[in-house]
Structure formats: structure tokens, C-alpha cells
C-alpha positions as CSV (number, residue, x, y, z in Angstrom):
1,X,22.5,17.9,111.8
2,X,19.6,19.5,110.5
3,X,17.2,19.7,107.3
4,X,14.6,22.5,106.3
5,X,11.9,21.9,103.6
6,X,12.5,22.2,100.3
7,X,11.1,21.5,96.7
8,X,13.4,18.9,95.5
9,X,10.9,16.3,95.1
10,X,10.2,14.6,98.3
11,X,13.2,15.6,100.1
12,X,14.0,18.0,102.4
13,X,17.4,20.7,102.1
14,X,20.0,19.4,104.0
15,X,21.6,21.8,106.5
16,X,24.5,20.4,109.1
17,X,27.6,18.7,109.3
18,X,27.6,15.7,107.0
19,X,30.6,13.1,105.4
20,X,31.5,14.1,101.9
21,X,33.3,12.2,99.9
22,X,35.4,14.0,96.9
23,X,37.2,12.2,93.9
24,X,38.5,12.8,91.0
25,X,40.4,11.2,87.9
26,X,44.5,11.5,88.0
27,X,45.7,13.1,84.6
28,X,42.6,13.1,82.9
29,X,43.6,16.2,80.6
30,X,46.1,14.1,79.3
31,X,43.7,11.6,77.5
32,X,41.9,12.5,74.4
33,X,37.9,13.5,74.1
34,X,36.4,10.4,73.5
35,X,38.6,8.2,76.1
36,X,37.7,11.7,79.1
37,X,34.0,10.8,77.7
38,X,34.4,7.1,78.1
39,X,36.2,7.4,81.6
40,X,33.7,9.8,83.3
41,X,30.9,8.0,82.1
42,X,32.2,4.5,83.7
43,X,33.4,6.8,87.2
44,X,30.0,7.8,87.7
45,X,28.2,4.6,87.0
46,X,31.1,3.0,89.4
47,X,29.5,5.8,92.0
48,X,26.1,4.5,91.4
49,X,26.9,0.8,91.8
50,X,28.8,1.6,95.1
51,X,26.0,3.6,96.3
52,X,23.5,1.1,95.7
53,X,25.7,-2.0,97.4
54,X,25.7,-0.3,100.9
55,X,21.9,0.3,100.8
56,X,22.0,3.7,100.7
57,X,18.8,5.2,99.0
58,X,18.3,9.0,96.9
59,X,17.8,10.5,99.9
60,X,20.9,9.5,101.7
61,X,23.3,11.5,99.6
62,X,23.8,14.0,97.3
63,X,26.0,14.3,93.7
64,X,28.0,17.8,93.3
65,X,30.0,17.0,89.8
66,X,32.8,18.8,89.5
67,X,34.8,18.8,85.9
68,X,36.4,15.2,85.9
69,X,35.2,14.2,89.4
70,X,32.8,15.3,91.7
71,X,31.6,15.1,95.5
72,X,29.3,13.1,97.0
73,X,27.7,14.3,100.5
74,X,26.0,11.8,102.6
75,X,23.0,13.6,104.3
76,X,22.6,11.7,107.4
77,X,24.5,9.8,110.2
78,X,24.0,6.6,109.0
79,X,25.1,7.5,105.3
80,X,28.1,9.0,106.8
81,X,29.1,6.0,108.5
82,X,29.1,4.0,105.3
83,X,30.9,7.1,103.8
84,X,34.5,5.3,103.7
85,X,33.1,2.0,102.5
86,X,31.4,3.9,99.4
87,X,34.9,5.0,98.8
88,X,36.6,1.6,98.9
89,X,34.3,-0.1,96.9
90,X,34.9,2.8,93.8
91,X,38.4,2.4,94.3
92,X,38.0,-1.4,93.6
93,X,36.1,-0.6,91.2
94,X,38.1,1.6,89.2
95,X,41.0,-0.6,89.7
96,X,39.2,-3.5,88.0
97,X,40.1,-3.0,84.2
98,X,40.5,-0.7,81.4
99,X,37.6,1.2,80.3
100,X,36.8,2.0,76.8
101,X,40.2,1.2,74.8
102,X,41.5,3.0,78.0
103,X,44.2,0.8,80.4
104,X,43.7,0.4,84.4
105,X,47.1,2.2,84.3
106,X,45.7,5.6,82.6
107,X,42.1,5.1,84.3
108,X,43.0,5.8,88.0
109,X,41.4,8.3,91.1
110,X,42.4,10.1,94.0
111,X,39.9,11.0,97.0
112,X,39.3,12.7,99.9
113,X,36.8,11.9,103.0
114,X,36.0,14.9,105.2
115,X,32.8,15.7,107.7
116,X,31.6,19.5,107.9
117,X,29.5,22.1,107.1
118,X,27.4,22.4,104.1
119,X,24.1,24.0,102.9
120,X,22.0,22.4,100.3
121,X,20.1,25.1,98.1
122,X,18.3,25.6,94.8
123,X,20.2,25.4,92.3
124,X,20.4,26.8,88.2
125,X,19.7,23.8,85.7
126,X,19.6,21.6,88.3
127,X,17.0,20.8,91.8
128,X,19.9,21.4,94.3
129,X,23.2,21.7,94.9
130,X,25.5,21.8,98.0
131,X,27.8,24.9,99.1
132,X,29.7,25.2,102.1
133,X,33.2,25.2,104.0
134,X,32.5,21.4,104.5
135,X,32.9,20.9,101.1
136,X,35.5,23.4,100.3
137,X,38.0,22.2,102.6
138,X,36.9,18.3,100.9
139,X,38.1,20.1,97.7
140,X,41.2,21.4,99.4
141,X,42.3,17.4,100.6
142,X,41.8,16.2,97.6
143,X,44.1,18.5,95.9
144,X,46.6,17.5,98.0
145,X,45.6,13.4,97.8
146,X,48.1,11.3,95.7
147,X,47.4,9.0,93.1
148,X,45.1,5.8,94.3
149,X,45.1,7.2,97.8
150,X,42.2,7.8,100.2
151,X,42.7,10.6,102.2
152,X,40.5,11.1,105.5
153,X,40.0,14.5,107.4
154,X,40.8,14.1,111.0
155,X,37.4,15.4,111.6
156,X,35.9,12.4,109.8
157,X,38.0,10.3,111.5
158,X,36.9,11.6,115.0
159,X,33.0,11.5,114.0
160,X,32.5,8.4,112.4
161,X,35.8,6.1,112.7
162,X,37.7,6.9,116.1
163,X,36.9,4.6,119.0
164,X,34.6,1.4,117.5
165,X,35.6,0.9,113.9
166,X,39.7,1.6,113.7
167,X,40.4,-2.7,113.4
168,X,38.2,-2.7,110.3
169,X,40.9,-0.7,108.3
170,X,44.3,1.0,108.4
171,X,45.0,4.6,109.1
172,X,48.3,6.6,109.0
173,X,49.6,9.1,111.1
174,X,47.8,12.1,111.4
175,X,50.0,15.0,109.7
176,X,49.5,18.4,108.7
177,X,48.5,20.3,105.1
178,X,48.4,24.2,104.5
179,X,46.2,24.2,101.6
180,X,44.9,27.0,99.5
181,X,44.2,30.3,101.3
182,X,46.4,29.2,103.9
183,X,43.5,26.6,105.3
184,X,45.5,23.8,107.6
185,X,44.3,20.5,107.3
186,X,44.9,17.6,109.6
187,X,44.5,14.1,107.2
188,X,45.8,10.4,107.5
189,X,45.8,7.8,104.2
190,X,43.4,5.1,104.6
191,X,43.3,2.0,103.3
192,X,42.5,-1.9,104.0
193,X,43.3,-5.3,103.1
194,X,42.5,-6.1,99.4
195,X,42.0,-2.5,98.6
196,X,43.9,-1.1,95.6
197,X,44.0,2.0,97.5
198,X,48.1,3.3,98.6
199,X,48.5,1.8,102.0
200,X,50.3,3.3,104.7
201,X,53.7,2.6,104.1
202,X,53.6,3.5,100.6
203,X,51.7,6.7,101.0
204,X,54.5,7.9,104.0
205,X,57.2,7.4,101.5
206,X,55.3,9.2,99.5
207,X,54.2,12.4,101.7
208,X,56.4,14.9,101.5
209,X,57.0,14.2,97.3
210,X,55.9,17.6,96.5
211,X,59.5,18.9,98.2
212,X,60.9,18.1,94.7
213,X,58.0,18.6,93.1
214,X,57.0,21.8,93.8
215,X,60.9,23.4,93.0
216,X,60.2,21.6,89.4
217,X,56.7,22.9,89.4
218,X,57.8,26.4,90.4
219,X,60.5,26.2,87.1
220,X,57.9,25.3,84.9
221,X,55.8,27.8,85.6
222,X,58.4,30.7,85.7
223,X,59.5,29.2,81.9
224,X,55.9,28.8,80.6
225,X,55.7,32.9,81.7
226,X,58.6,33.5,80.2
227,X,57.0,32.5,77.0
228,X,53.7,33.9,77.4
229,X,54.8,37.4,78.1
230,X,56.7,37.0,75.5
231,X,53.6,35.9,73.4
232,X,52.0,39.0,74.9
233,X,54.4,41.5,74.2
234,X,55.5,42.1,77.4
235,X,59.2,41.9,77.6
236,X,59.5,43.7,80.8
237,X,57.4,40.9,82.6
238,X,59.4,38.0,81.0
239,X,62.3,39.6,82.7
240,X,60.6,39.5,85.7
241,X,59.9,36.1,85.6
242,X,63.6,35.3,84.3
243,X,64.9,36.9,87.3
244,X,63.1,34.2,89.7
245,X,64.7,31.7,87.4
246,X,68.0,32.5,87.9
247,X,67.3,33.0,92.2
248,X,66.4,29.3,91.5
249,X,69.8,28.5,89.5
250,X,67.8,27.6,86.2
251,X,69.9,29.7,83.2
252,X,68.8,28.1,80.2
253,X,65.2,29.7,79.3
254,X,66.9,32.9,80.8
255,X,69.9,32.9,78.5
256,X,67.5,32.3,75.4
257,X,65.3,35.0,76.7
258,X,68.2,37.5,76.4
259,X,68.9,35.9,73.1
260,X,64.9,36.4,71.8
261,X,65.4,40.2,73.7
262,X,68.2,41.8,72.1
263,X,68.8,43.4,68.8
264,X,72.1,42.2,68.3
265,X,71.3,38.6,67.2
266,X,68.9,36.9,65.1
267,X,68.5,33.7,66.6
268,X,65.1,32.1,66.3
269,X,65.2,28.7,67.8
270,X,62.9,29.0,70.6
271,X,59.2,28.9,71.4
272,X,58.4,32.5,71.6
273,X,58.8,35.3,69.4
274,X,61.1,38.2,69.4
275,X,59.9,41.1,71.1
276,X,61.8,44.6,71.4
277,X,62.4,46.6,74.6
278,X,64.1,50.5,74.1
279,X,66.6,49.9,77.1
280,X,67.0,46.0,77.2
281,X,67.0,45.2,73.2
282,X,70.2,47.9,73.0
283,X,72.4,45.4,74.6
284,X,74.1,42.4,73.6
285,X,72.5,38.8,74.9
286,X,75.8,38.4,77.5
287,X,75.2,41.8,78.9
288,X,71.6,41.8,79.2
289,X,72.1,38.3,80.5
290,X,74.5,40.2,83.5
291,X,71.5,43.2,84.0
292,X,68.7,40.1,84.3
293,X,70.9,38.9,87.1
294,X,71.3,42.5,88.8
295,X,68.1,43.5,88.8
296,X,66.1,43.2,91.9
297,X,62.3,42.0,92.2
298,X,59.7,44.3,95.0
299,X,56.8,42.8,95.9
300,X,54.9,46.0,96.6
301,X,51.7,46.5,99.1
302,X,48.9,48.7,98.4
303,X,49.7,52.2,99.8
304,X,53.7,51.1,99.5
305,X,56.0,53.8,98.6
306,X,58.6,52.5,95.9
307,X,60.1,56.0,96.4
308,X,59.8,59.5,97.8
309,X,60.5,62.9,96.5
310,X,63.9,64.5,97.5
311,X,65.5,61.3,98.0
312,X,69.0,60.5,95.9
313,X,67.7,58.7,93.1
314,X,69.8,55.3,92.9
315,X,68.1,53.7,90.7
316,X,65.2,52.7,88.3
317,X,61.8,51.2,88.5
318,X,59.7,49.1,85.9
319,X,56.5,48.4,86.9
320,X,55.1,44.8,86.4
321,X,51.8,44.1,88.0
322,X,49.2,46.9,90.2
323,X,48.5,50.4,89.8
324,X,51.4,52.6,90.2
325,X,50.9,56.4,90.4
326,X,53.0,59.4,90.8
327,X,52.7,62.1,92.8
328,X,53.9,65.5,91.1
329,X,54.1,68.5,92.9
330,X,51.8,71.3,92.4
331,X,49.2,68.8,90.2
332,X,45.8,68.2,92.0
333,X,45.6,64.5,90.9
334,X,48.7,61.8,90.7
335,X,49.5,60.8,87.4
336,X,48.6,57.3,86.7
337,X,52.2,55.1,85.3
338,X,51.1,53.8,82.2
339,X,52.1,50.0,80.9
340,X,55.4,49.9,79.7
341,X,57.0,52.7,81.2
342,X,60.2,53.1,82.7
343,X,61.0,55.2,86.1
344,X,63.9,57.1,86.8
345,X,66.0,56.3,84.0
346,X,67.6,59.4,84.1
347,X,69.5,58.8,86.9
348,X,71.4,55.8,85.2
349,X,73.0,58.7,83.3
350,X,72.9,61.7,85.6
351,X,74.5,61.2,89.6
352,X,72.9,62.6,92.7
353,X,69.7,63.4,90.9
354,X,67.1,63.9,93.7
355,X,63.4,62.7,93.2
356,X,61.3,65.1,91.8
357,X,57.9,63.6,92.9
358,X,56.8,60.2,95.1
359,X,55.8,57.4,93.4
360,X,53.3,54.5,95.1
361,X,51.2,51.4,94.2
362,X,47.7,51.8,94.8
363,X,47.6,47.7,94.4
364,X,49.7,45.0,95.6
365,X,52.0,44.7,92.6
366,X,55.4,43.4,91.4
367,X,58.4,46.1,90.2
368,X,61.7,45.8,89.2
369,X,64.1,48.0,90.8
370,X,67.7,48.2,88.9
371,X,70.2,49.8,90.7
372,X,72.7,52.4,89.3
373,X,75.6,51.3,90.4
374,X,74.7,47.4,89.2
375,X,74.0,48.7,85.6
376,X,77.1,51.2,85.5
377,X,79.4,48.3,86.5
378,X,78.2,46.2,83.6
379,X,78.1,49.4,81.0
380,X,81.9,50.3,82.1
381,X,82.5,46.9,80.8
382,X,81.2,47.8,77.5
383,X,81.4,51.6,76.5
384,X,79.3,50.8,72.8
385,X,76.2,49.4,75.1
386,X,76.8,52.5,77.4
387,X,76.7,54.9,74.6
388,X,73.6,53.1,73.8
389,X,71.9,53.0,76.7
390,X,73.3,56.7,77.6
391,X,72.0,58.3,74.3
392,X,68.4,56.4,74.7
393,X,67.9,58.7,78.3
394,X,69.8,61.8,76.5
395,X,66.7,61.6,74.1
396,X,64.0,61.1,76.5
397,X,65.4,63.9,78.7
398,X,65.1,65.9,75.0
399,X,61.4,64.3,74.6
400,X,60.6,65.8,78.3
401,X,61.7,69.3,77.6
402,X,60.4,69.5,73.9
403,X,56.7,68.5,75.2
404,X,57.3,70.6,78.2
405,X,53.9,73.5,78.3
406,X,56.5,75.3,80.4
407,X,58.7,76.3,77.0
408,X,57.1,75.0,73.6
409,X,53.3,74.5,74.4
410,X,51.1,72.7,71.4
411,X,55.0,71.0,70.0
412,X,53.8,67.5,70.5
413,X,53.0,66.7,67.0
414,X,56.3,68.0,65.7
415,X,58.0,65.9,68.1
416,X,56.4,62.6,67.6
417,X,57.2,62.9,64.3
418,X,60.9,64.2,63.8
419,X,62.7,64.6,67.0
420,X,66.1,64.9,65.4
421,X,64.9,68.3,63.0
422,X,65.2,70.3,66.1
423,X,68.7,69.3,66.0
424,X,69.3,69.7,69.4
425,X,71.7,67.6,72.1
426,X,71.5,66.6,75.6
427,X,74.6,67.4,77.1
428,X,76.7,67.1,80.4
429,X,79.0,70.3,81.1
430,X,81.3,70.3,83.7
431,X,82.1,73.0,86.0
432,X,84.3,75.9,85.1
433,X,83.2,75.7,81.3
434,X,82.4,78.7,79.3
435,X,79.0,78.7,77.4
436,X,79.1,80.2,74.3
437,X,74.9,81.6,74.1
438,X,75.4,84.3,71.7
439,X,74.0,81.5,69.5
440,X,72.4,78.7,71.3
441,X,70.2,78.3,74.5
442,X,70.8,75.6,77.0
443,X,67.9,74.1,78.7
444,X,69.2,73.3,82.4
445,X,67.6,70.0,83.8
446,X,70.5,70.0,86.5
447,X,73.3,72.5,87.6
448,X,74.1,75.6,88.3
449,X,74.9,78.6,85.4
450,X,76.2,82.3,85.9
451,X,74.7,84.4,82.9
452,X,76.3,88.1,81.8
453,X,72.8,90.0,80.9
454,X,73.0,92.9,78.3
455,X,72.3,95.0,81.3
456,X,75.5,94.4,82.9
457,X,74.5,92.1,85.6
458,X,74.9,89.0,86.4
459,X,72.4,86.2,87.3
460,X,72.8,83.0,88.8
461,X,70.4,80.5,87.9
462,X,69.9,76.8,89.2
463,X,67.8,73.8,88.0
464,X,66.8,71.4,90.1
465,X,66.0,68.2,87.8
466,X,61.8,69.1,87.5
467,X,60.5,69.3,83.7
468,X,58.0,71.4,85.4
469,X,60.4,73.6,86.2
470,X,62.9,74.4,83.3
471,X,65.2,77.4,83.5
472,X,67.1,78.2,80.4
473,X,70.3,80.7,79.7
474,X,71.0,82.1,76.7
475,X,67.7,83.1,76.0
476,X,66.1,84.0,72.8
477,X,62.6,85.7,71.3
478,X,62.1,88.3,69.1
479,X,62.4,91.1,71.2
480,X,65.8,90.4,71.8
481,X,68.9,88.2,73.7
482,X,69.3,89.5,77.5
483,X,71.9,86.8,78.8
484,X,74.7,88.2,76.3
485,X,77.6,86.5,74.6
486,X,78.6,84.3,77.7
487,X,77.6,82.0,80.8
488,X,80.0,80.3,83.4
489,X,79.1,76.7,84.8
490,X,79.4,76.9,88.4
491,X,78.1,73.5,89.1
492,X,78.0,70.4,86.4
493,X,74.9,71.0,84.0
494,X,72.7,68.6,82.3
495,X,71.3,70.6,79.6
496,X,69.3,70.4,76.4
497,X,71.4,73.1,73.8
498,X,69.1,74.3,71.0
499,X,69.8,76.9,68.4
500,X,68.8,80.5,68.0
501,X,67.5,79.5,65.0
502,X,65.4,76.7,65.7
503,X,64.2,78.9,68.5
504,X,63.2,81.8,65.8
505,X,61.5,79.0,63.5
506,X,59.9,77.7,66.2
507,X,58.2,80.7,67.5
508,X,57.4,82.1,64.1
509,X,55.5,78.9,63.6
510,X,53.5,78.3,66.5
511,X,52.4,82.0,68.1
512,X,51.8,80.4,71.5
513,X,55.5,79.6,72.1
514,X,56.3,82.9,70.7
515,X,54.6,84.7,73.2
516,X,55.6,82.4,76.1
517,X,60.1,83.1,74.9
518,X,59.1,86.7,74.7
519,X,58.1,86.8,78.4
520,X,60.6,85.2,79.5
521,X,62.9,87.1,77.8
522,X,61.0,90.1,79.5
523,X,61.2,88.4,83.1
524,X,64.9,88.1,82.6
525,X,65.1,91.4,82.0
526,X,63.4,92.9,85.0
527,X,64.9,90.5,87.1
528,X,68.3,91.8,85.5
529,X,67.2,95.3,86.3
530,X,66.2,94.5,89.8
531,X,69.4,92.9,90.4
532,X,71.2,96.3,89.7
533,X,69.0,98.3,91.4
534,X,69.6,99.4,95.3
535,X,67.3,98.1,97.3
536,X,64.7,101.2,98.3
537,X,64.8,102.5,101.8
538,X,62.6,101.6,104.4
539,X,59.6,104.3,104.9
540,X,60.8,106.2,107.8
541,X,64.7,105.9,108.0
542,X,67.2,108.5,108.3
């Protein structure tokens, strides 16, 4: 033990391994203003008076307060040694009578006595104050200290108890705490005769309460999130939170949840509002109750990919917590995943759809992953949710390609306002069908099409689910139709059919996607030509 000069009056910064004695008072948020005022005020002249009756001057410890508690650290040997007698005599204190209108059953402490490390500096508003692991991991005991119980560090009890002063009082077996940060304590309960403190036996039945206690804690929590993302507007994260609820068997909150989620009731009996989700609020409380208990919960790393381009996409991702970005091909930067968004929804409607980009947490975050096949099997069950559900994607997928630079550049506008006066469709062909384009153009997301040009040859053309990359057949600009009257499907399409004469409205109205249909019409056309032509001979042959 050490001490360096200071300017705290007339003593000296204390620098070393010293007792400290932490306390607090048990449920003191649950008494009202003037009873907290009238309890704090009689704990700390209790601290005095104890202080005082073992002799031990100003300079022999130092105060920390700490909200409804506080630590007291005894700056030299002697002090430490009367450490545990300080603590007795508050605790017999405290025991003695109600205080202020307030009974000895709703006045009560807790404590902790620990020996380590701590640094006494300067401190704002005050002379000094005292930092350090020593007492930290005081602060850590005492969380973990039960009502009326003393609990003592093993490394107090090996400094200033162990071999000389065990008869004078009672100690416990030694037994282990993980505390917070994953710090492991090594504590026993101490008490003595006539103290009010737990003894020994008491405090062992007592040990491993928090067993129960933490499962119920755990609940709580999950419900009280439940209704304060709800109270945020975050329906996604309540889901989140309802999901751990239901690994823990608790339904209740989680049924009224789905209740408060979907569009299908009105009931209002509950503690948080109504909030609306586009996929979730579509389906009935039962079914969304059935998708809350298929949906799977990642804990993601930073760095962690939550999936990869090219892989079959199975399922759906909604981020919850961290930074998620997505990588797209071809784009210099990845494209940050903004609250609220979903992530390969498309594949609930459209199977073997491959990943188009790779998408990865930058922080360690929480997503939900819902699988296809987990959502399907509840939608089979209920065609008039999957038609729902199934028309919600068929308009994104029309969202995508109508706000696609690629085909209508400077459209968003238009779109945001009046999606459905483009009167277009999202459709699934199947292969072998005949496409009628002598007066509609189909915008391939997926699939494979054979188109009949003007020129007399025939084109196949694939799409390979990228809204960066949309092919379309049946083609249409104002300097004419090159894919004729007809296409063949050769493989299942996923396409977005428009007509020729939204296509001529549109690109009388906005000039830039005008020009854009009139070269493509124009690369259609050479490729048509090129595809007729014989390929030239190589310089030299013959």
C-alpha cells in the first residue's frame, strides 16, 4: 500500500490495495421521493456513527456515493481490519427501526466487503474520489449480495480475516460468481451472533435463488420489449423478442402481439398500440402466431455473412440490430440496408432464385431468418393469406423494375405516387406458353424466352433474377417492334407485362426513357442481324 501527495486538505491520495466496503438499499425505487430522501439521509448518518465507534478518523477512509448506496474504502491496514465490524454495526443499525414513516421491513441493505486495487484522484465538484478494479469488482459482489447479507471477497477474507480472527464470526463456504463482463468472483456470507445480517444457513438456501429468478427475469424483459418496440414502431423487433418468448414456452404476450400486429382484428386490450407491418399485418393473428414460431433468430458477428451471392435463396432476412450492408455487383460501394427492410422476399414467391449480391453485418447484430419452406407450409394452409402475402412481393418485384435506371430512368415520382396507373402485372409463366407481344412487353426477372424478330431470326434471351440486369421481349419504342407477334417460354418466367401503350405514353412523357427503349430496340436489332449473318472468314483461309 502506497499514498502520493495530494491537495485534499491534509491528506495524501491513496494508491494500493485497500478494504472497501459497498452497500446499498434493497428496492429503494419502489418507495416514494420523500421516504428515498428520508432513507438515504438516515443510511449515511448510520455510516457516520459506525465509522466513528471503531475509532477510525477522516483520514482512514474514504466516501464514494453511489445513487442509493455508496462505497466506503478504508485507506490503511488498520482501517481495513476494522472493515467488517463497520459493516456489522450499519447492519444493526439499519435493522433497528423504521425511519421516517418508513417500516424496518421496507428500510433494509445489502453489502459487499472486498480488498483491491484502487486509485484516489481529483475529482469534479468534489476533493477526491476513488477509481479502480478494487472497487469495481466491490460493485460487481454487491450486485450479486441478497437482501440483509454481508458478502466478503475471498481476497478480503485472505488479507485481513484468514488465520487469527475466523472464531470472532461466521463465514460460509467459499463459492463461485461470474459477474458482469464475465469477471469470476470467489465470496462467502458473513455474519455473527446478534447480527441481523442472513447467516449461513439461511444465505446457502438462498444461493442459487436466481435459477428461478433469472428465467422470470429473462420473461419480463422479453415482454416489457415486446411493448416498447411496439411503443417505438418497431414491429419487426417485437417479433424478435416474441420469438425468445415462445423458445422459453411463454405464449401469452406473444399471442396478443399477433393480435396488436395484424390487420384482421381490432382488438385493443393490451398495453401497447397497434402498429402495421406490410408482410406480417396481412395475416390473420393464428397464422402470424404459426410464422412467429417458424422464424429463426441469428445472432450475427461483425464481418459475418448472413448470405452469399449465387447461393439458392431459401429464405428471407429482417434485420434487427447492427449495420447490415449489401454487396452488389458492379457498384464501387455496398449499399447500406436501411431500417425496416426486408431481404429476399422474393424468393418466398419465386423457387431456386439464386442470390444476386452478398449480404453482411458490419456490427454484431440480431436478424431474423424465415425460411421458405416454413412460411409456404403455413400459406398452403391458407390460400387468402398466400394471395396476400404473394401479391405484396408481385408489387415490389413491379416497384424494382419501375425504378430500375436500366429501363425508365427519372420514373420514381410517378411510382411513388400511383403504382397501379401503369397497369401492369407480375406474372409467373410456365414453360411451353406462347406470349402474345404484338401488344405487351414482358420484363424477365427469371426464365428463359425465345423471341421471333421481324428479321426472321430468332433470339434466345435469359434473365437471371438481377434488377440491374433486366432483359425484356416484346420490345417497344418509336422506331418500331423487332421481337414480332410471338415469344416461346422455354424455361418458367417471372415477368413484369406492361403495355405498348403505357410504354408509348411513357416515353412520350419523359424523353430520357424514350431514348434509352429506342436503343434497345436498335441493339435488338443488330444483334437480330448478327444472328443471321455467316460468320466472316478468317483472314488467310482457303
Amino acid at each position: 500500500m502506497e499514498t502520493q501527495s495530494g491537495n485534499a486538505g491534509t491528506n495524501k491520495f491513496a494508491v494500493g490495495a485497500y478494504a472497501i466496503l459497498g452497500m446499498d438499499v434493497v428496492s429503494f425505487s419502489t418507495l416514494d421521493q420523500e421516504s428515498q430522501v428520508a432513507v438515504i439521509k438516515r443510511l449515511m448518518r448510520y455510516v457516520k456513527e459506525s465509522v466513528h465507534y471503531h475509532s477510525l478518523a477522516e483520514r482512514d477512509f474514504r466516501w464514494s456515493p453511489a445513487g442509493d448506496g455508496g462505497y466506503l474504502t478504508f485507506v490503511n491496514a488498520e482501517a481495513g481490519t476494522l472493515a467488517i465490524n463497520v459493516a456489522f454495526s450499519i447492519f444493526e443499525k439499519v435493522g433497528a427501526g423504521e425511519v421516517g414513516g418508513v417500516s424496518r421491513e421496507k428500510f433494509t441493505i445489502r453489502a459487499a466487503l472486498h480488498a483491491g486495487m484502487v486509485r484516489e484522484e481529483a475529482d469534479l465538484g468534489r476533493d477526491t474520489n476513488i477509481w479502480g478494479m478494487g472497487i469495481n469488482t466491490t460493485a460487481r459482489i454487491l450486485s450479486v449480495s441478497d437482501e440483509n447479507q454481508l458478502l466478503v471477497s475471498k481476497q478480503y477474507f485472505d488479507t485481513y480475516i484468514k488465520e487469527g480472527r475466523e472464531q470472532e464470526y461466521s463465514f460460509g463456504e467459499p463459492y463461485w460468481r461470474t459477474v458482469k463482463h464475465g469477471v469470476v468472483v470467489e465470496v462467502m456470507n458473513a455474519s455473527r451472533m446478534g447480527s441481523p445480517c442472513l447467516n449461513c444457513d439461511d444465505a446457502g438456501s438462498k444461493r442459487w435463488r436466481y435459477l428461478g429468478g433469472l428465467w422470470r427475469k429473462t420473461i419480463q424483459e422479453y415482454e416489457s420489449l415486446i411493448a416498447d418496440t411496439m411503443r417505438s414502431g418497431d414491429p419487426v423487433a417485437a417479433i424478435a423478442s416474441a420469438k425468445y418468448l415462445l423458445d422459453m414456452g411463454e405464449e401469452r404476450q406473444v399471442k396478443q402481439l399477433c393480435k396488436m400486429l395484424t390487420q384482421h382484428t381490432t382488438d385493443s386490450g393490451s398495453d401497447f398500440p397497434r402498429q402495421h407491418h406490410m408482410l406480417f399485418s396481412s395475416m390473420p393473428a393464428d397464422v402470424l402466431f404459426n410464422v412467429v414460431r417458424a422464424v429463426a433468430t441469428r445472432i450475427v458477428k461483425a464481418g459475418d455473412v448472413i448470405c452469399d451471392q449465387g447461393e439458392t435463396a431459401e429464405s428471407c432476412f429482417f434485420p434487427i440490430s447492427g449495420r447490415i450492408v449489401v454487396d452488389v455487383p458492379g457498384r464501387e460501394a455496398p449499399s447500406p440496408v436501411k431500417k425496416g427492410h426486408i431481404l429476399g422476399e422474393f424468393s418466398l414467391w419465386i423457387p431456386n432464385l439464386r442470390r444476386t449480391a452478398r449480404i453482411r453485418s458490419l456490427d454484431p447484430g440480431l436478424v431474423l431468418e424465415l425460411g421458405n419452406r416454413s412460411l409456404n407450409t403455413v400459406l398452403q394452409q391458407h390460400p387468402d393469406v398466400a394471395n396476400v402475402v404473394y401479391s405484396l412481393i408481385q408489387r415490389r418485384i413491379m416497384e424494382n423494375v419501375f425504378l430500375s435506371p436500366a429501363l425508365f430512368p427519372g420514373l420514381q415520382k410517378l411510382v411513388n405516387e400511383n403504382l397501379s396507373g401503369f397497369s401492369a402485372v407480375c406474372r409467373k409463366v410456365p414453360a411451353g406458353t406462347t406470349l402474345d407481344v404484338s401488344g405487351d412487353a414482358f420484363v424477365l426477372l427469371t426464365g428463359k424466352v425465345r423471341v421471333h424478330c421481324t428479321t426472321g431470326a430468332s433470339l434466345e434471351i435469359a434473365a437471371e433474377g438481377r434488377f440491374d440486369m433486366l432483359p425484356v421481349v416484346g420490345l417497344y419504342s418509336f422506331i418500331g417492334k423487332p421481337d414480332g407477334e410471338t415469344a416461346e417460354v422455354l424455361e418458367e418466367i417471372v415477368a413484369v407485362q406492361v403495355s405498348h401503350k403505357i410504354l408509348a405514353d411513357l416515353q412520350q412523357k419523359f424523353p430520357a426513357v424514350g431514348r434509352l427503349w429506342s436503343g434497345l430496340c436498335g441493339e435488338r436489332l443488330h444483334e437480330a442481324h448478327w444472328s443471321l449473318s455467316p460468320l466472316p472468314e478468317k483472314p488467310g483461309a482457303g
